[in-house]
Structures are given as structure tokens and as C-alpha cells.
PDB file with one MODEL, atoms N, CA, C and O in Angstrom:
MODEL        1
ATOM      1  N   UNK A   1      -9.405 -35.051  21.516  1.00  0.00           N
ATOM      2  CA  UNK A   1     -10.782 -34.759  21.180  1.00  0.00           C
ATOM      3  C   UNK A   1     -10.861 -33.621  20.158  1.00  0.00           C
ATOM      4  O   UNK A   1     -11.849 -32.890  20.089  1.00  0.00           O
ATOM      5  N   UNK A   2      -9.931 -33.510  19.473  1.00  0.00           N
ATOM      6  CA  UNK A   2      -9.536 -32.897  17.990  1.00  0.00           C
ATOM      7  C   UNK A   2     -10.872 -32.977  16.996  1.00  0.00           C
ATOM      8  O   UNK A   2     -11.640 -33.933  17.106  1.00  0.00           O
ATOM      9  N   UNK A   3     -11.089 -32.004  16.098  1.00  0.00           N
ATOM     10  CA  UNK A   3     -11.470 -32.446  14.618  1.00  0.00           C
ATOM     11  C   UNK A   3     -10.587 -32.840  14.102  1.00  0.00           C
ATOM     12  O   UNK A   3      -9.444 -32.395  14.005  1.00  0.00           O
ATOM     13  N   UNK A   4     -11.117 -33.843  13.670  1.00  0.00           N
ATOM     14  CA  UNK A   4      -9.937 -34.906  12.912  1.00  0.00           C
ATOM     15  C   UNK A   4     -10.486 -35.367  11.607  1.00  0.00           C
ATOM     16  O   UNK A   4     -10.150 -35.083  10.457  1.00  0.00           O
ATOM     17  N   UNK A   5     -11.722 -36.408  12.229  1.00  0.00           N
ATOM     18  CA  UNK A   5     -12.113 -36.803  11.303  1.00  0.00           C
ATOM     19  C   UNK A   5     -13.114 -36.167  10.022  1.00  0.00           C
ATOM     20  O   UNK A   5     -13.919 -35.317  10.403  1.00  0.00           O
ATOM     21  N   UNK A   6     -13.128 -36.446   8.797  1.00  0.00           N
ATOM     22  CA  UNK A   6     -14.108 -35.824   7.369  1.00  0.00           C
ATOM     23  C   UNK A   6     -15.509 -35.438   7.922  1.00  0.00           C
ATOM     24  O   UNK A   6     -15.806 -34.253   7.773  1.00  0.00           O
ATOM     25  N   UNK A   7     -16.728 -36.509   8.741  1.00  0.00           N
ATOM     26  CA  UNK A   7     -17.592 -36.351   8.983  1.00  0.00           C
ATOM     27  C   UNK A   7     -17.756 -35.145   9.886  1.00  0.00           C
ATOM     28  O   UNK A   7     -18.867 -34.680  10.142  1.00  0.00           O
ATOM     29  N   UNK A   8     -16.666 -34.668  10.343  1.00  0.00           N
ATOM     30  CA  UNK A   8     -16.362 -33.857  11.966  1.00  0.00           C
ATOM     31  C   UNK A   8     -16.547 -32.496  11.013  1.00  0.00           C
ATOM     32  O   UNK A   8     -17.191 -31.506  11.362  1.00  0.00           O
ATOM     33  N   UNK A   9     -15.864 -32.649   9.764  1.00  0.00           N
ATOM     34  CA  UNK A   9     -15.582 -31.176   9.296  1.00  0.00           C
ATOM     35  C   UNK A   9     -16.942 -30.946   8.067  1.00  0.00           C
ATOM     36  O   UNK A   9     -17.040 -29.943   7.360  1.00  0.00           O
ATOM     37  N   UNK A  10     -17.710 -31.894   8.048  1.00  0.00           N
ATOM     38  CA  UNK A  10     -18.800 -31.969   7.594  1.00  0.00           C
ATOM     39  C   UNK A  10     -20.080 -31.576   8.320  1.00  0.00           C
ATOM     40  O   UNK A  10     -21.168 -31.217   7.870  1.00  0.00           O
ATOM     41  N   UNK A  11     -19.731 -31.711   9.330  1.00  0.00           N
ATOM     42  CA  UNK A  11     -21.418 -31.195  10.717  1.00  0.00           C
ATOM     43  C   UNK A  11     -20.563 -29.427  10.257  1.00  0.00           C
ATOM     44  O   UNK A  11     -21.273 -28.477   9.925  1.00  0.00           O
ATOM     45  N   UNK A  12     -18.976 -29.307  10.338  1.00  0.00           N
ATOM     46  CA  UNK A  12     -18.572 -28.079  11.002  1.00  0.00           C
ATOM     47  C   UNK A  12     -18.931 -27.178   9.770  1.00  0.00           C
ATOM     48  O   UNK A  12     -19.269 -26.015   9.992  1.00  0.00           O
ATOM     49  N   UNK A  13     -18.876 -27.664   8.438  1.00  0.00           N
ATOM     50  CA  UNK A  13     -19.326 -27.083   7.191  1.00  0.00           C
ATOM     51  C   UNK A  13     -20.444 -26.831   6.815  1.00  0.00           C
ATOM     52  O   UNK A  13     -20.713 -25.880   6.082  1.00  0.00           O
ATOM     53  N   UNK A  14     -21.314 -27.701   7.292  1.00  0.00           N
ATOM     54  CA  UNK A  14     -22.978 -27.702   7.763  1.00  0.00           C
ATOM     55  C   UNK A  14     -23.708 -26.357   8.246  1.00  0.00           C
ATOM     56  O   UNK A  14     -24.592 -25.668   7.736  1.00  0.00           O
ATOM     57  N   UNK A  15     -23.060 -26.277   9.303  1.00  0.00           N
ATOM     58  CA  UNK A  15     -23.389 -25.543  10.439  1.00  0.00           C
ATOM     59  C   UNK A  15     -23.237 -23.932  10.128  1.00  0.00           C
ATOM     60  O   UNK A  15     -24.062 -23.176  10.641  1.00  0.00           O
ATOM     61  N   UNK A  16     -22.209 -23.407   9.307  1.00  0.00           N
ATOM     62  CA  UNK A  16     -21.462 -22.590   9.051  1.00  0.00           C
ATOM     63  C   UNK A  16     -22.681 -21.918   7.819  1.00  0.00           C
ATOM     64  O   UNK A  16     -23.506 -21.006   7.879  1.00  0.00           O
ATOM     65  N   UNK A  17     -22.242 -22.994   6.637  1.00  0.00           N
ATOM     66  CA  UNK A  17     -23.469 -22.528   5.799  1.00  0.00           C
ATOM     67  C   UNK A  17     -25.147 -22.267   6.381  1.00  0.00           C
ATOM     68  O   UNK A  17     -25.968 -21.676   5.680  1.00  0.00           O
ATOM     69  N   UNK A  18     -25.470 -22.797   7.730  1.00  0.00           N
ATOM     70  CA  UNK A  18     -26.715 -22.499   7.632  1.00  0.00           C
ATOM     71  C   UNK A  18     -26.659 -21.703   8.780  1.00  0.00           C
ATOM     72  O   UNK A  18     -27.752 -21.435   9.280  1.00  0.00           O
ATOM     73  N   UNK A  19     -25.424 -21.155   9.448  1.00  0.00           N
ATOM     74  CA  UNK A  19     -25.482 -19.567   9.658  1.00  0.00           C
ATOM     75  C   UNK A  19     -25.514 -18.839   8.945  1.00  0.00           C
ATOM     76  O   UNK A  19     -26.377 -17.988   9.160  1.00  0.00           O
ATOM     77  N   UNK A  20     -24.654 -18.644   7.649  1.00  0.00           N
ATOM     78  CA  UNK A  20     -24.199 -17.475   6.739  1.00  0.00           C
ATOM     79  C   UNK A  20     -24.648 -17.804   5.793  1.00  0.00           C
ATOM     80  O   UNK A  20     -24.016 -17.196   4.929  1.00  0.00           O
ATOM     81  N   UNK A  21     -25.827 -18.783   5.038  1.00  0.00           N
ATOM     82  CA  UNK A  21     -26.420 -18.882   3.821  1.00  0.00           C
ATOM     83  C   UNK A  21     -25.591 -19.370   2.786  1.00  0.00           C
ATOM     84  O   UNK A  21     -24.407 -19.624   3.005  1.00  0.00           O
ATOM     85  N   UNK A  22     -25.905 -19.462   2.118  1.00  0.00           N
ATOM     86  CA  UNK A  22     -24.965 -19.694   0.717  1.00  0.00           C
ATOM     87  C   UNK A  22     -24.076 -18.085   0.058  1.00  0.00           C
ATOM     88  O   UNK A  22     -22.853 -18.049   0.195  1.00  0.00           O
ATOM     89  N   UNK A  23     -24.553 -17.282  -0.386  1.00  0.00           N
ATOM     90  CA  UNK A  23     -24.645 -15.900  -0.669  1.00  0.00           C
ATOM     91  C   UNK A  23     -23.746 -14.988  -0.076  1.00  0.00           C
ATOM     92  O   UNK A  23     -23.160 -14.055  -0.625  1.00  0.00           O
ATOM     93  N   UNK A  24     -23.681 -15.471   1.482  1.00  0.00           N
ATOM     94  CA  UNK A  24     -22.962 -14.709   2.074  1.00  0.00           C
ATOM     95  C   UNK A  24     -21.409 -15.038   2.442  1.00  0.00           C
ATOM     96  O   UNK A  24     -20.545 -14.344   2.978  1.00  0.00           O
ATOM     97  N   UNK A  25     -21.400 -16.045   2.065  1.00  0.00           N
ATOM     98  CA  UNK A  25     -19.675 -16.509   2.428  1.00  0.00           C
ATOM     99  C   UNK A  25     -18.724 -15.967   1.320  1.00  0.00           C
ATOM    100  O   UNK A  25     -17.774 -15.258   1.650  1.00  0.00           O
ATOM    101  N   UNK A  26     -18.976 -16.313  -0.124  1.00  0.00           N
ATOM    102  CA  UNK A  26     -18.661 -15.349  -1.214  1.00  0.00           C
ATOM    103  C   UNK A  26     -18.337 -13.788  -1.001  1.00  0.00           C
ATOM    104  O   UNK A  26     -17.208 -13.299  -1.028  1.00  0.00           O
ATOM    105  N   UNK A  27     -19.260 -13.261  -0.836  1.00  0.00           N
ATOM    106  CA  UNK A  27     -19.499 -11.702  -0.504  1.00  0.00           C
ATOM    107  C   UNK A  27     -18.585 -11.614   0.968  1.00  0.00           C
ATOM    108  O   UNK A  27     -18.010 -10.526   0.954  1.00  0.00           O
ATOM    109  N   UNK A  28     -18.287 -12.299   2.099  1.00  0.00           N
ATOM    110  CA  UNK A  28     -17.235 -12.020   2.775  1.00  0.00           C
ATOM    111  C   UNK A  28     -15.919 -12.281   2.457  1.00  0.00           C
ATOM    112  O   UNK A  28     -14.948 -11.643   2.863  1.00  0.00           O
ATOM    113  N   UNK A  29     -15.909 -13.682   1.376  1.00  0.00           N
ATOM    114  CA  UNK A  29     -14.283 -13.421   1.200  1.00  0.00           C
ATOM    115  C   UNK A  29     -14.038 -12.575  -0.210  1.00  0.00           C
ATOM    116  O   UNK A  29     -13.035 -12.851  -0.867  1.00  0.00           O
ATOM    117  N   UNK A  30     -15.070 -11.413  -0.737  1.00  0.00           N
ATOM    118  CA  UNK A  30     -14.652 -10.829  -1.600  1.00  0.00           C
ATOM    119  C   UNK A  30     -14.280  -9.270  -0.541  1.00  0.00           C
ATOM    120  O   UNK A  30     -13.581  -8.313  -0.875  1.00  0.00           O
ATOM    121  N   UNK A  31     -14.842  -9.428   0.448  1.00  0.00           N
ATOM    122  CA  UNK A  31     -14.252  -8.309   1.189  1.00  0.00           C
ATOM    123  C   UNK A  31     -13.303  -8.354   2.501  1.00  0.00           C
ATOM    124  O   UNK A  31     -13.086  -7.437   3.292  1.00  0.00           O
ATOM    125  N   UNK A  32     -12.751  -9.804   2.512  1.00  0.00           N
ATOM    126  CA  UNK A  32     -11.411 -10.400   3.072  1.00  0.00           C
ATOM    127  C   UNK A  32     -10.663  -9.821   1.783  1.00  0.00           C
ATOM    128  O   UNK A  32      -9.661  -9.212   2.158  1.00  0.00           O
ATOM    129  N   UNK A  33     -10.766  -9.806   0.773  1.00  0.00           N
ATOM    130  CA  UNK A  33      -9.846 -10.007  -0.162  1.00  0.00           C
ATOM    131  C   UNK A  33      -9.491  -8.419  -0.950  1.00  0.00           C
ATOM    132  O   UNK A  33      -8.505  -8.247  -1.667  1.00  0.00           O
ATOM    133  N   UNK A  34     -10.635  -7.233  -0.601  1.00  0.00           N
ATOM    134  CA  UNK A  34     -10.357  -6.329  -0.634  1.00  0.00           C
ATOM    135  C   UNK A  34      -9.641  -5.448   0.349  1.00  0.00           C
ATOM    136  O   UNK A  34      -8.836  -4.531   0.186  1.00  0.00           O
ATOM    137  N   UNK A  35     -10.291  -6.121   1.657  1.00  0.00           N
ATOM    138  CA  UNK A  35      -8.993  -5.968   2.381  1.00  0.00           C
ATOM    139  C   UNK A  35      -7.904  -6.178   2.299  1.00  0.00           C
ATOM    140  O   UNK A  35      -7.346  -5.238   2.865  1.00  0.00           O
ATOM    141  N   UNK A  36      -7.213  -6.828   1.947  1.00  0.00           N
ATOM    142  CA  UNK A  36      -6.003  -7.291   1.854  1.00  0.00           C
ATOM    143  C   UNK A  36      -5.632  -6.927   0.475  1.00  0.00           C
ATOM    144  O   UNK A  36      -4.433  -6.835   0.212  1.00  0.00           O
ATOM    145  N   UNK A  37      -6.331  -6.754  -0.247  1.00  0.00           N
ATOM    146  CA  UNK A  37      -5.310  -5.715  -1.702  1.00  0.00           C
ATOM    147  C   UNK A  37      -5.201  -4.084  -0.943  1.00  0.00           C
ATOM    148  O   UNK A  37      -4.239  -3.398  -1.286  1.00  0.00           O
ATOM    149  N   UNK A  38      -6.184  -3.508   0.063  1.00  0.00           N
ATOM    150  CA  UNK A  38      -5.698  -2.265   0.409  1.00  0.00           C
ATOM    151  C   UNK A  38      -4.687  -1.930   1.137  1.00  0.00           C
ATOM    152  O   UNK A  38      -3.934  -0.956   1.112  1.00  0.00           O
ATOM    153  N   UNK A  39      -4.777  -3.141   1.997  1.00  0.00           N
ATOM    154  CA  UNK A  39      -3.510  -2.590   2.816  1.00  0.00           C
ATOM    155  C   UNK A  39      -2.010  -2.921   2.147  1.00  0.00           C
ATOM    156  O   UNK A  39      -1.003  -2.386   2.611  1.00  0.00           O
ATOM    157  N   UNK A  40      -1.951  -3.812   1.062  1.00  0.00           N
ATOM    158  CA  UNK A  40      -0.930  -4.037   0.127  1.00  0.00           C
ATOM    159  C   UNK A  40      -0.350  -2.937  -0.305  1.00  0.00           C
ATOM    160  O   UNK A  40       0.816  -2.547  -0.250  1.00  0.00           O
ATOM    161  N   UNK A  41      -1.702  -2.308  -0.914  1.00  0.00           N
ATOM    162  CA  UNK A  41      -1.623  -0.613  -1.580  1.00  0.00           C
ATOM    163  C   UNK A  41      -1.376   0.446  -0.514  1.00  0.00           C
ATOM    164  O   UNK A  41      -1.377   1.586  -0.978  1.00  0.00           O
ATOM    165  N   UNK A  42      -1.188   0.369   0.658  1.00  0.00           N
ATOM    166  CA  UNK A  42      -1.405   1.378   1.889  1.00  0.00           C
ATOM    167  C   UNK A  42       0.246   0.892   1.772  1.00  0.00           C
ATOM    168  O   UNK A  42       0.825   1.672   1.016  1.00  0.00           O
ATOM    169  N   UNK A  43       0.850   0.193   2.121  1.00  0.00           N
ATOM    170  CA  UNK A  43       2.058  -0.475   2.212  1.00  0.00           C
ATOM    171  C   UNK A  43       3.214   0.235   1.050  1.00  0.00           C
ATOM    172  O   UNK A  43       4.336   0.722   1.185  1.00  0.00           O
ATOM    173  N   UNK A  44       2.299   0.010  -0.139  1.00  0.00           N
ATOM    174  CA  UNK A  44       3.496   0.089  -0.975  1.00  0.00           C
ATOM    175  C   UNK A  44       3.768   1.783  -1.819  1.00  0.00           C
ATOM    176  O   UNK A  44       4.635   2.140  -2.616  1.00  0.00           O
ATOM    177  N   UNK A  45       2.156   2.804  -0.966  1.00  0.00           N
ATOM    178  CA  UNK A  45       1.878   4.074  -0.947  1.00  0.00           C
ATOM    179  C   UNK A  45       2.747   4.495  -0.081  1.00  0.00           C
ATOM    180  O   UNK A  45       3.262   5.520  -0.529  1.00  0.00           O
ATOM    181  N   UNK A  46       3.302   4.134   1.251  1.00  0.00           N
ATOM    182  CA  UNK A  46       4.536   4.307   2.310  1.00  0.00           C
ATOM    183  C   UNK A  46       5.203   4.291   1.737  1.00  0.00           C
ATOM    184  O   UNK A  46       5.486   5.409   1.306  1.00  0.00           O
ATOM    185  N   UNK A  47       5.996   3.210   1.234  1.00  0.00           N
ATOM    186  CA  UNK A  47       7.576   3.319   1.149  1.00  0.00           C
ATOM    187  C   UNK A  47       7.822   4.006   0.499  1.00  0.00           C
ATOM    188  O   UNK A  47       8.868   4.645   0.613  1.00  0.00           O
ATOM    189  N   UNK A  48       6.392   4.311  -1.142  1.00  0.00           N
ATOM    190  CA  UNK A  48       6.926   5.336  -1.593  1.00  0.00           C
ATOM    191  C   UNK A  48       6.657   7.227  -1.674  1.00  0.00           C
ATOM    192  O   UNK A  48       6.664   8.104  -2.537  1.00  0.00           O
ATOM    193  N   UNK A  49       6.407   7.090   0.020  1.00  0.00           N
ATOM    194  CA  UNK A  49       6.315   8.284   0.287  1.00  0.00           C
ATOM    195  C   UNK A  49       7.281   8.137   0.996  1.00  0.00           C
ATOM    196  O   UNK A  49       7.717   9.233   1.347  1.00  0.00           O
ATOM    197  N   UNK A  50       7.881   7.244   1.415  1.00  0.00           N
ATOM    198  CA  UNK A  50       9.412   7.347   2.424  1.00  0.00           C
ATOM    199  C   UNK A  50      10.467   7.140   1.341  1.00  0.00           C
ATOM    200  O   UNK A  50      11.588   6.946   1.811  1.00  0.00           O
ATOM    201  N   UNK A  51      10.380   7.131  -0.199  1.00  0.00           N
ATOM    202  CA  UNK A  51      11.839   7.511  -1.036  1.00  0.00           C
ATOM    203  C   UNK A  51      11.466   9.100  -1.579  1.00  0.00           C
ATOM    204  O   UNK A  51      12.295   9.848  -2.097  1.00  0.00           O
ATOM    205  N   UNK A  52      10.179   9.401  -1.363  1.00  0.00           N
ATOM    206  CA  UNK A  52      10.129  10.443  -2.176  1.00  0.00           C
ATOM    207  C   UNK A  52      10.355  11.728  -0.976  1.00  0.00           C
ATOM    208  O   UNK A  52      10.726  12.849  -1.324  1.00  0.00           O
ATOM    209  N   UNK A  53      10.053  11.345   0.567  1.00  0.00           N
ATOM    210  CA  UNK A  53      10.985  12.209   1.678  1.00  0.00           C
ATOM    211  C   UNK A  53      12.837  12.210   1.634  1.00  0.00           C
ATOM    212  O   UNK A  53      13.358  13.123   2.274  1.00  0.00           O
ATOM    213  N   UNK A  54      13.478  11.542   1.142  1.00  0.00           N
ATOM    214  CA  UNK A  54      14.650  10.952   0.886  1.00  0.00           C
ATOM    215  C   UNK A  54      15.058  13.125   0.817  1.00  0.00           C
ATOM    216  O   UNK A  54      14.257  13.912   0.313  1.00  0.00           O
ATOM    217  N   UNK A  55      16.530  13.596   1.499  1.00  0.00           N
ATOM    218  CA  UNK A  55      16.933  14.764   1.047  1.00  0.00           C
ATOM    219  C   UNK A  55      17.373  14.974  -0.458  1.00  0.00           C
ATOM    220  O   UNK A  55      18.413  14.354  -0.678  1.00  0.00           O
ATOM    221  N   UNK A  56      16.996  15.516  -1.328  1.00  0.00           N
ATOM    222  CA  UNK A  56      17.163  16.171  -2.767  1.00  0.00           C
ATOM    223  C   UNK A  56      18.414  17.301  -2.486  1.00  0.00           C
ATOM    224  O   UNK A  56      18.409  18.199  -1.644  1.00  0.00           O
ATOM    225  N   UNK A  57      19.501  16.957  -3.479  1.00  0.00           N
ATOM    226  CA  UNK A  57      20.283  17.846  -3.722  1.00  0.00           C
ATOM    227  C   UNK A  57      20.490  19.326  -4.032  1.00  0.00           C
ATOM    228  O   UNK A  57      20.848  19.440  -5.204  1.00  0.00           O
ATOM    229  N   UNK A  58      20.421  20.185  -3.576  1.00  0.00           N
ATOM    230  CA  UNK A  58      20.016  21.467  -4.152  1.00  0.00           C
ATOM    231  C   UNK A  58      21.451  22.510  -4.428  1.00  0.00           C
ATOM    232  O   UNK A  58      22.276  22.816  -3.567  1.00  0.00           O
ATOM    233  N   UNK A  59      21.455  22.937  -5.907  1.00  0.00           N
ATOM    234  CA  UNK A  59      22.383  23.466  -6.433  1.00  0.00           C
ATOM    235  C   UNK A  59      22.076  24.533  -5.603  1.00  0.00           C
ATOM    236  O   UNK A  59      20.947  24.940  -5.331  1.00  0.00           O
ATOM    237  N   UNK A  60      23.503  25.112  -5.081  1.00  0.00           N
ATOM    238  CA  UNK A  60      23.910  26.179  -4.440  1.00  0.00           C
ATOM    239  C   UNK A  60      24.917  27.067  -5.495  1.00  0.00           C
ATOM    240  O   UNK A  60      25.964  26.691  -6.022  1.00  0.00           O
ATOM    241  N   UNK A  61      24.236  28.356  -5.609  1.00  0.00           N
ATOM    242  CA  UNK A  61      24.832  29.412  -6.340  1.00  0.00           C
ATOM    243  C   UNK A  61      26.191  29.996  -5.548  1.00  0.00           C
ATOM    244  O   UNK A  61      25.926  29.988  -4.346  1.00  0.00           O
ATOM    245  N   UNK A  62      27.227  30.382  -5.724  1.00  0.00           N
ATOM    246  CA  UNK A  62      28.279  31.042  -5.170  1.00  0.00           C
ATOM    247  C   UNK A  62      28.091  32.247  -6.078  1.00  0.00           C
ATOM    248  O   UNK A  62      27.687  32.311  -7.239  1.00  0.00           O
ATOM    249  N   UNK A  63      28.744  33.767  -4.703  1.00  0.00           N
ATOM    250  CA  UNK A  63      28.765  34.669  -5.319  1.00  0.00           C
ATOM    251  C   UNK A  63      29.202  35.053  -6.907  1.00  0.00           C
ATOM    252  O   UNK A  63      28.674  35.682  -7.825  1.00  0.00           O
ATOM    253  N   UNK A  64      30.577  34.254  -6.690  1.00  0.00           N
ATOM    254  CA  UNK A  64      31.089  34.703  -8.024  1.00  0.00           C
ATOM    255  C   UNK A  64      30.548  33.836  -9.034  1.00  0.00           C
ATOM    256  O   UNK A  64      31.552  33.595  -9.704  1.00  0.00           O
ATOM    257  N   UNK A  65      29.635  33.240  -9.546  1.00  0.00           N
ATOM    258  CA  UNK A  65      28.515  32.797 -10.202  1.00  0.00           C
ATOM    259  C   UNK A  65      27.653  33.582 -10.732  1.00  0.00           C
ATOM    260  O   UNK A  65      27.400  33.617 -11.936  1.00  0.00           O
ATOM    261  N   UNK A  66      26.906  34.580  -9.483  1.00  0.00           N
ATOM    262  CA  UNK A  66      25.944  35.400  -9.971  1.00  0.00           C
ATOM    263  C   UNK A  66      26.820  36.589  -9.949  1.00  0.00           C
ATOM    264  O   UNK A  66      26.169  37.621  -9.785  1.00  0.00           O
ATOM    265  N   UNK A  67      28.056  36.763 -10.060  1.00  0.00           N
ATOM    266  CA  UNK A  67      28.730  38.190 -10.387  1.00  0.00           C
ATOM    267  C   UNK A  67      29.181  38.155 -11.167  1.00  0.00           C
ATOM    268  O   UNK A  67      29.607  39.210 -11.638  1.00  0.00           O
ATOM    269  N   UNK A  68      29.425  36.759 -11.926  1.00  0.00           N
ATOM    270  CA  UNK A  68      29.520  36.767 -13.787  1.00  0.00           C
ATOM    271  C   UNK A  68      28.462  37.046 -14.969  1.00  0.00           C
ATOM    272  O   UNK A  68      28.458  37.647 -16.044  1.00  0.00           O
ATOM    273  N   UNK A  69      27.539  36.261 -14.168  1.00  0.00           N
ATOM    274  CA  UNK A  69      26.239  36.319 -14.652  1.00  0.00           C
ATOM    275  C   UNK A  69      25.431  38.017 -14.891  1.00  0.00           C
ATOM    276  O   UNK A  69      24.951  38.300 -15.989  1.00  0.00           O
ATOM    277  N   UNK A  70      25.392  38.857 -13.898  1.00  0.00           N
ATOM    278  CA  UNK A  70      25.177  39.961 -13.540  1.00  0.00           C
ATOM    279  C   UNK A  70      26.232  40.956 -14.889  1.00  0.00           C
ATOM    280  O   UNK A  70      25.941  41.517 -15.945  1.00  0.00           O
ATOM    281  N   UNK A  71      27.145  40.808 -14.331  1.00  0.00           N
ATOM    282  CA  UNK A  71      28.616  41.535 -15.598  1.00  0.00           C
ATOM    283  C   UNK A  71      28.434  40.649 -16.787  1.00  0.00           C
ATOM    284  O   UNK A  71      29.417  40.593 -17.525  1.00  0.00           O
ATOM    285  N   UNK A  72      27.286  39.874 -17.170  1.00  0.00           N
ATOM    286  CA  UNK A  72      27.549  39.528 -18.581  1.00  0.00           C
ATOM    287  C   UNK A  72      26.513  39.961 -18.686  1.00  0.00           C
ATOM    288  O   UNK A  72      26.389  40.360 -19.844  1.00  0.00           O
ATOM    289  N   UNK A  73      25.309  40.191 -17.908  1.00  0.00           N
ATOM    290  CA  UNK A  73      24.112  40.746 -18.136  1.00  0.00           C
ATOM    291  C   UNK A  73      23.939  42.629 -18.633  1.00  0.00           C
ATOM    292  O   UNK A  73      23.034  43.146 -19.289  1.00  0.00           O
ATOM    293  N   UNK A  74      25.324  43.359 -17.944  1.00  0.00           N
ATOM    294  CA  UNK A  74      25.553  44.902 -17.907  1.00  0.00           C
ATOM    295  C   UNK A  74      26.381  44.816 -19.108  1.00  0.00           C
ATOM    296  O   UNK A  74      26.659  45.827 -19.753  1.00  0.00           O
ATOM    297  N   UNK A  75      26.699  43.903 -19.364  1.00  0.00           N
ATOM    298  CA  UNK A  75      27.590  44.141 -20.912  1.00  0.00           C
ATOM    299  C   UNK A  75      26.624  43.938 -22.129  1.00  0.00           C
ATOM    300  O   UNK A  75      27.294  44.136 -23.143  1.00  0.00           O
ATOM    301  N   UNK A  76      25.220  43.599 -22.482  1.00  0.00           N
ATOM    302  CA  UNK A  76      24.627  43.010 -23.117  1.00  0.00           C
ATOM    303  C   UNK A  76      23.590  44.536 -23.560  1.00  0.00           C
ATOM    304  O   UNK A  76      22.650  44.437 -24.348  1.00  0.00           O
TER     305      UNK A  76
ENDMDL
END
């Protein structure tokens, strides 16, 4: 006792439009459809806040680095 048949999906297409008008089915799948570009953008705003958490290398000075630096600075 399926919709099956064309006429079946014709009462069901009927019915639909003369809940939601003409006007309004448009205007919901333009905001089905903004939905779904945001959360695309929410999605692809993550991952790249999860490469840009990624640990960064950080040059580490050794003493005798800044005690060359320093003795080339007192010679100057």
C-alpha cells in the first residue's frame, strides 16, 4: 500500500503546494541550501584551524650563539 503510482504522487504534490503556496517552497530550498553551504564552510573553517594548531618549530638560541653575538657587539 506504497506510493507507487504517478497519480499517487500527484494528490501528494497537490497537497503540498496548497500547504506551502507556490512562493514558499523556493524560499525554503534557498535556505536548505544555505544551510548546507554553511556548514560546508564551518567544516572546512575546522580543519583549517586544526593545521594551523599543528606545533611550529621554534629556533632555540644556545649560549654560545648569543656570546658571539654579544663579543661582536663589544668589539664594534
Amino acid at each position: 500500500m506504497g506510493i507507487t503510482g504517478w497519480w499517487q504522487w500527484v494528490i501528494v504534490l497537490v497537497i503540498v503546494l496548497l500547504l506551502f503556496g507556490r512562493g514558499k517552497i523556493p524560499e525554503l530550498m534557498g535556505d536548505v541550501a544555505k544551510g548546507i553551504k554553511n556548514f560546508r564552510k564551518g567544516l572546512s573553517d575546522e580543519s583549517a584551524e586544526a593545521k594551523d594548531d599543528s606545533p611550529k618549530t621554534v629556533e632555540h638560541k644556545t649560549e654560545e650563539s648569543v656570546d658571539t653575538k654579544t663579543a661582536a657587539n663589544e668589539k664594534s
